[in-house]
C-alpha positions as CSV (number, residue, x, y, z in Angstrom):
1,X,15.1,-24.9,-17.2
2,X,13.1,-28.2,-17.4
3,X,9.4,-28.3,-17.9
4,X,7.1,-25.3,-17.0
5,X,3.9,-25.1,-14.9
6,X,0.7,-25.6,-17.0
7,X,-1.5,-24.5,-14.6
8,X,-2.6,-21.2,-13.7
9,X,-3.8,-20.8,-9.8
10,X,-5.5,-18.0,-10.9
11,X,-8.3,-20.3,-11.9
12,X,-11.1,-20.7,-9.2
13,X,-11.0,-23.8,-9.5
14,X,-7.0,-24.8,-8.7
15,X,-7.3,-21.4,-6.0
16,X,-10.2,-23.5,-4.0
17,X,-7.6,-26.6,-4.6
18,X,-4.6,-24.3,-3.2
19,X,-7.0,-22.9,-0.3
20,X,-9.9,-25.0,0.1
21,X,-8.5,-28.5,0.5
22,X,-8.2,-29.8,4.5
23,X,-5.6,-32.0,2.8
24,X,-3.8,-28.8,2.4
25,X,-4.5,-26.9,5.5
26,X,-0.8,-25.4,5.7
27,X,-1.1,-23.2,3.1
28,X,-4.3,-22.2,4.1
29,X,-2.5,-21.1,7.1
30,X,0.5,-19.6,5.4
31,X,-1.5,-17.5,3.4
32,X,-3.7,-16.2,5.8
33,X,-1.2,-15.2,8.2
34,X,0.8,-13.7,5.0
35,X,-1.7,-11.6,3.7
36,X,-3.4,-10.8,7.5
37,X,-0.2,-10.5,9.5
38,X,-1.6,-11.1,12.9
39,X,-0.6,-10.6,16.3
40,X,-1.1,-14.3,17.1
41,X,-0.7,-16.3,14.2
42,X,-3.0,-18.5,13.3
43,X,-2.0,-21.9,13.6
44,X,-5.2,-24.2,12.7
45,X,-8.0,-23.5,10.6
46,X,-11.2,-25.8,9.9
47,X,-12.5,-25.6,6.2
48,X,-16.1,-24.7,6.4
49,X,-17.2,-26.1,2.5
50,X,-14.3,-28.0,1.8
51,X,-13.6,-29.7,-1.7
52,X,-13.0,-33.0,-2.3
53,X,-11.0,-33.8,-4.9
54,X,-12.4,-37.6,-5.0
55,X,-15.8,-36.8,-5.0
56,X,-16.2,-33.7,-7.2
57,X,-18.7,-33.6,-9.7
58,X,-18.0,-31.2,-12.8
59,X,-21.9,-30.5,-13.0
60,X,-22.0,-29.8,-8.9
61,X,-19.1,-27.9,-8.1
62,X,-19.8,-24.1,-9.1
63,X,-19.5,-22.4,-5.4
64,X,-15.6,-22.6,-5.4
65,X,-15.0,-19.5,-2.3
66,X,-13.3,-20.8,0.3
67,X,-14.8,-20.1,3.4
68,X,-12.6,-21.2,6.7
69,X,-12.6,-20.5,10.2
70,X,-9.4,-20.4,12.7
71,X,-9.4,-21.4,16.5
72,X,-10.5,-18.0,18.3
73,X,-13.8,-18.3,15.4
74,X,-13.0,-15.6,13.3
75,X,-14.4,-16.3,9.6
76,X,-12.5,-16.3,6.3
77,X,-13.7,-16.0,2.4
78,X,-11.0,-16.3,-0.1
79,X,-11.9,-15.5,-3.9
80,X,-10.1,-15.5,-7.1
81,X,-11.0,-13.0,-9.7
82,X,-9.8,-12.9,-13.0
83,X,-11.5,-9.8,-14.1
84,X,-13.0,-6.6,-12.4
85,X,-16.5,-7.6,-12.3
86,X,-18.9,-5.1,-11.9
87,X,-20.3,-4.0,-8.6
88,X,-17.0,-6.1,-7.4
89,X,-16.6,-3.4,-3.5
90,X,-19.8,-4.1,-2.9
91,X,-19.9,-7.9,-3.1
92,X,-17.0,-8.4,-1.0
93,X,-18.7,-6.5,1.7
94,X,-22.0,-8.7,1.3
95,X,-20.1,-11.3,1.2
96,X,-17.6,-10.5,4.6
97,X,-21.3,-8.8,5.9
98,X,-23.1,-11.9,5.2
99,X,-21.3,-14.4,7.3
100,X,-20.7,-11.6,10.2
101,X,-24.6,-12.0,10.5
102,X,-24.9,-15.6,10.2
103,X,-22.9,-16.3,13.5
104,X,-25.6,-15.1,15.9
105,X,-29.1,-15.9,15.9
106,X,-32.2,-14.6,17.5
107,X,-31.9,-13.4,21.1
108,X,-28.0,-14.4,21.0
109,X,-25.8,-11.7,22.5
110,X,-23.4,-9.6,20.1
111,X,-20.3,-10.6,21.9
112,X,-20.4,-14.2,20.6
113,X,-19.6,-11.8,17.1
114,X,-15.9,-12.6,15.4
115,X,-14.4,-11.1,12.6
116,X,-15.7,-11.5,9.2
117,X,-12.9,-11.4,7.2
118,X,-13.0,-11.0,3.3
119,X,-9.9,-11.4,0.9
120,X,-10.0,-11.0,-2.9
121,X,-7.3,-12.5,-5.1
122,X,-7.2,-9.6,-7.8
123,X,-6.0,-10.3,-11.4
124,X,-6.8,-7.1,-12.2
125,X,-6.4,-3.1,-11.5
126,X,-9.0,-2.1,-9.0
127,X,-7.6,1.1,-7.8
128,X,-5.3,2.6,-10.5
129,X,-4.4,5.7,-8.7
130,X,-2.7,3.8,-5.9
131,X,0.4,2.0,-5.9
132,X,0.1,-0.4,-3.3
133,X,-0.8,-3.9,-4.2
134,X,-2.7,-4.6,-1.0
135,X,-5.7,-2.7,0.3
136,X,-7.0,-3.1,3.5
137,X,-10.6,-2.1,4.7
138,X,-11.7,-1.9,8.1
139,X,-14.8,-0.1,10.0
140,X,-12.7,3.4,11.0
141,X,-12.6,7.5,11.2
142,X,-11.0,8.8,8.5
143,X,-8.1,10.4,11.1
144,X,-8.0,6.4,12.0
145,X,-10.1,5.6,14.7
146,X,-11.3,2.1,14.8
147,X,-14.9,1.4,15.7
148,X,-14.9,-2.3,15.4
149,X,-12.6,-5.6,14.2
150,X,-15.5,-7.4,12.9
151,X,-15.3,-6.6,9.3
152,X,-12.0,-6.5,7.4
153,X,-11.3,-6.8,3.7
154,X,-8.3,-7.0,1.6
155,X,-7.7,-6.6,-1.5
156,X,-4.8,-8.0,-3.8
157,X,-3.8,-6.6,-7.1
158,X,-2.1,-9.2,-8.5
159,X,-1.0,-7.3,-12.0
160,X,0.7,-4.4,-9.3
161,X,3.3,-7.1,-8.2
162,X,6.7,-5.8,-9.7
163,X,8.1,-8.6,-11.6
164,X,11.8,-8.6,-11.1
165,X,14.8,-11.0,-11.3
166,X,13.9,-15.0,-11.9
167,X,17.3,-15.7,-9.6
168,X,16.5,-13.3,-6.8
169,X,15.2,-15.4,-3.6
170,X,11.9,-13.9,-2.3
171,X,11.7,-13.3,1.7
172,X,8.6,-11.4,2.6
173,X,5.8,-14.0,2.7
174,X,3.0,-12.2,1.0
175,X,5.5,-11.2,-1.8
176,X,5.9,-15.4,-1.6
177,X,1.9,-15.5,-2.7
178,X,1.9,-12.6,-5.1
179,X,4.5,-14.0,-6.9
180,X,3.2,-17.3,-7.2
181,X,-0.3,-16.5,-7.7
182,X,1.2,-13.7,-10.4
183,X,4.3,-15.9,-12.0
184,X,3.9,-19.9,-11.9
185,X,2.2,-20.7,-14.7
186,X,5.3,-20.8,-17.0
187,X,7.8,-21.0,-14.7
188,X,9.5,-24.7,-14.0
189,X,9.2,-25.8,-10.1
190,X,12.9,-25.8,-10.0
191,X,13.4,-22.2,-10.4
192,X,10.0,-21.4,-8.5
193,X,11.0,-23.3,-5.3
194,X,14.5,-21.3,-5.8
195,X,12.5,-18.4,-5.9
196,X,10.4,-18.7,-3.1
197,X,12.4,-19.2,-0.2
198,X,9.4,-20.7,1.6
199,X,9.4,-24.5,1.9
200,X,5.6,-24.2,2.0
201,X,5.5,-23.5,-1.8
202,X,7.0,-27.2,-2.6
203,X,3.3,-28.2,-1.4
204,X,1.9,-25.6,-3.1
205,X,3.8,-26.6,-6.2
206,X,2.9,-30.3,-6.0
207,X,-0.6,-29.1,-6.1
208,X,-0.6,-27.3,-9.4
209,X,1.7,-30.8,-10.7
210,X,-1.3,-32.9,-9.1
211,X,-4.1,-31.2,-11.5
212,X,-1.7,-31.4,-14.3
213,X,-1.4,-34.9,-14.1
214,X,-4.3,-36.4,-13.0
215,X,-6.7,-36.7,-16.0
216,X,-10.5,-35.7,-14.4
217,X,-9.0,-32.8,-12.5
218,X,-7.4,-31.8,-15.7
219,X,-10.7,-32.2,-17.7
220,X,-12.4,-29.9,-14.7
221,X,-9.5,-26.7,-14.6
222,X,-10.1,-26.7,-18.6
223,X,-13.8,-26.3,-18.2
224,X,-13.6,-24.0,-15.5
225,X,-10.5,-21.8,-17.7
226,X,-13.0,-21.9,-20.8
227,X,-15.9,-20.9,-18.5
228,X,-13.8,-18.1,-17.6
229,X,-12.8,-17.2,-20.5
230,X,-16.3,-17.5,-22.3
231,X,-17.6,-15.4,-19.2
232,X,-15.3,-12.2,-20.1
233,X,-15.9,-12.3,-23.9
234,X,-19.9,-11.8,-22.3
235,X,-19.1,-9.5,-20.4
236,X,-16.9,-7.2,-22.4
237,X,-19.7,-7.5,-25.0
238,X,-21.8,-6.1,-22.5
239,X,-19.4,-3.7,-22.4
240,X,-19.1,-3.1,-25.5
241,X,-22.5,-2.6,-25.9
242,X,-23.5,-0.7,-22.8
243,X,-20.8,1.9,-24.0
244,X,-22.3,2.0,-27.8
245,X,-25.5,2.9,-26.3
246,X,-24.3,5.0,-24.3
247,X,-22.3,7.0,-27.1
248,X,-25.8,6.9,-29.1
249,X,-27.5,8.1,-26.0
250,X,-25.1,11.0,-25.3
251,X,-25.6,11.9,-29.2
252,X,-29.2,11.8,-28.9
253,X,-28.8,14.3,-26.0
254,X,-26.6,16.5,-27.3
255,X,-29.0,16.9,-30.3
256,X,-31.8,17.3,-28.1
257,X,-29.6,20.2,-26.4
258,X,-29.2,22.1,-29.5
259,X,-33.1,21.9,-30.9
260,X,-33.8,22.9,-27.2
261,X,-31.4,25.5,-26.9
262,X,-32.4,27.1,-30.1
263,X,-35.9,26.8,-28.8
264,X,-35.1,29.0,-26.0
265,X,-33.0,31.7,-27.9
266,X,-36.1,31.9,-30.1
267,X,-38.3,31.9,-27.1
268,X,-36.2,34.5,-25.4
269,X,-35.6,36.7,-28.5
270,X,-39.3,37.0,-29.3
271,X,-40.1,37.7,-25.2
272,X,-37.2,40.8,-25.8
273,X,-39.1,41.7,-29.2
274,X,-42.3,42.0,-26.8
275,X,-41.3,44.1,-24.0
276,X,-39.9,46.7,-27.3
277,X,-43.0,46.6,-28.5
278,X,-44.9,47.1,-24.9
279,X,-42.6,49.8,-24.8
280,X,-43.2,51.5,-28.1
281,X,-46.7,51.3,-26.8
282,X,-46.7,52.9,-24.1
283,X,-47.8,49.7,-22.0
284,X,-46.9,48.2,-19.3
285,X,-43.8,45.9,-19.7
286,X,-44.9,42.1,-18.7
287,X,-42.9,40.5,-16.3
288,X,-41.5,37.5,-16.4
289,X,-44.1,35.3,-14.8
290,X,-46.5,36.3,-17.7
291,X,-44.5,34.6,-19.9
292,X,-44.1,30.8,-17.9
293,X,-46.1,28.4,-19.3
294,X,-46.1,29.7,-23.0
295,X,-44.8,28.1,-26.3
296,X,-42.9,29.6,-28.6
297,X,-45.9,29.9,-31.3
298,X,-48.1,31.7,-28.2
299,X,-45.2,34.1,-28.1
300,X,-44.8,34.6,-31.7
301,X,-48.6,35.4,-31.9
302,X,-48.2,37.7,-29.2
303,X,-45.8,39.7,-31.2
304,X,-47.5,39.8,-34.2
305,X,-50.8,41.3,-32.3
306,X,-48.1,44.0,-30.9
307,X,-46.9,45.0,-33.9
308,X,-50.2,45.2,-36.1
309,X,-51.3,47.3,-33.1
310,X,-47.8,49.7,-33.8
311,X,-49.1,49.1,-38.0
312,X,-52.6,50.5,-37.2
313,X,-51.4,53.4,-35.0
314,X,-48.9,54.2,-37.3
315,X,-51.7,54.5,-40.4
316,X,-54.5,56.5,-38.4
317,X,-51.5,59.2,-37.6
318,X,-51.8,62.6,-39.7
């Protein structure tokens, strides 16, 4: 089988190598027309905050989207997420609204607008319910009418890819991506390059090799994996602790509940014990707006008043 990839592209960092290199504009290109499928392909993109990979700094280097931008101007930001971060619909559309807005300025007209498009690299179940690994969101009626092209996201489940045979030969090209993004780390080139049939992927390959090998960009995807990795333990304590208080909370609650709701069978047993007594009287029965307002000891004392009034009848009888 040889020896196996050690390096996952599901780290920002190697993605934003993958994506984010003008070096390695092709598969910037392949990807985008894999995952967008357009009526023109694109054929040429310019990388808007490109990286480097001879002048990185470990200490500098923390904004690691790639944001690109094809020949007829429309915008692209490519993230990797290794988790479901909270809050994680709403970002994307900041993000994808974000640099719609930044391509006009004041008094410039609104057809100098291109798409924004947004596409999230998902290691992670986002929408359980639905089978499809791809999700795409666009400005529309829900019987389909489209209002504008100007914002678009997609969404890729990676963890929804079906893993199947090693030996079968992989044709569609976003397939190509899933199963790379999903299935190199472990795999040896040989039987990835068999897999994917695209001869885009020996690039892609020598890419992952490249950051293997080469000893600061090796030093920088181990920093960035532990980052990541340190990051989720936070944030499932968080978790972890978010849910704790809120099992204490709904305790608390549900205690409350029951003092309150005994509170008000009391409250509404000594009103009933009242209007008896108003009866027994011969008074007039109090509605309910007499009672609003009043404690449970007001009511109480109300009672006992009606029933040493009953007491004091009853001894001045014959």
């Amino acid at each position: 089988m040889g020896m196996q990839i050690e390096i996952d592209p599901t780290v920002d960092f190697v993605c934003k190598m993958l994506l984010g290199d003008p070096a390695h504009s092709r598969l910037t290109i392949h990807f985008l027309n894999a995952v967008l499928r357009p009526d023109s392909p694109i054929v040429s993109v310019e990388h808007l905050n490109p990286i480097v990979p001879q002048e990185f700094d470990l200490d500098k280097l923390s904004i690691l989207d790639i944001l690109a931008q094809d020949a007829l101007g429309r915008r692209f930001n490519i993230e990797v997420q290794r988790t479901k971060p909270g809050w994680l619909p709403e970002r994307l559309t900041y993000y994808a609204a974000t640099q719609l807005v930044e391509q006009i300025g004041e008094g410039d007209s609104y057809n100098r607008l291109r798409p924004s498009i947004g596409i999230c690299i998902l290691k992670a179940i986002l929408f359980p319910k639905q089978p499809e690994y791809q999700h795409e969101f666009r400005l529309r009626t829900t019987g389909g009418l489209e209002l504008t092209k100007c914002l678009e996201i997609h969404i890729l489940e990676l963890p929804k890819y079906p893993n199947g045979d090693d030996n079968r030969r992989i044709i569609d090209p976003l397939d190509q991506w899933m199963d790379f993004f999903q299935n190199a780390l472990g795999s040896s080139p040989s039987e990835l390059q068999e897999r994917l049939s695209s001869p885009i992927f020996e690039e892609a390959i020598g890419v992952l090799e490249m950051i293997s090998r080469t000893p600061e960009q090796r030093r920088y995807y181990n920093a960035r994996l532990k980052w990541q990795l340190d990051e989720n333990t936070r944030r499932e304590d968080e978790e972890a602790a978010r849910a704790a208080s809120m099992v204490e909370g709904i305790a608390e609650g549900i205690a409350e509940g029951i003092a309150q709701g005994i509170a008000e069978g009391e409250a509404r047993g000594e009103i009933k014990l009242i209007r008896a007594l108003e009866e027994l009287l011969q008074m007039p029965i109090s509605l309910d707006e007499a009672f609003r307002g009043k404690t449970l000891e007001e009511l109480q004392l109300q009672a006992s008043s009606l029933q040493e009034k009953i007491r004091n009848r009853s001894s001045s009888s014959p």
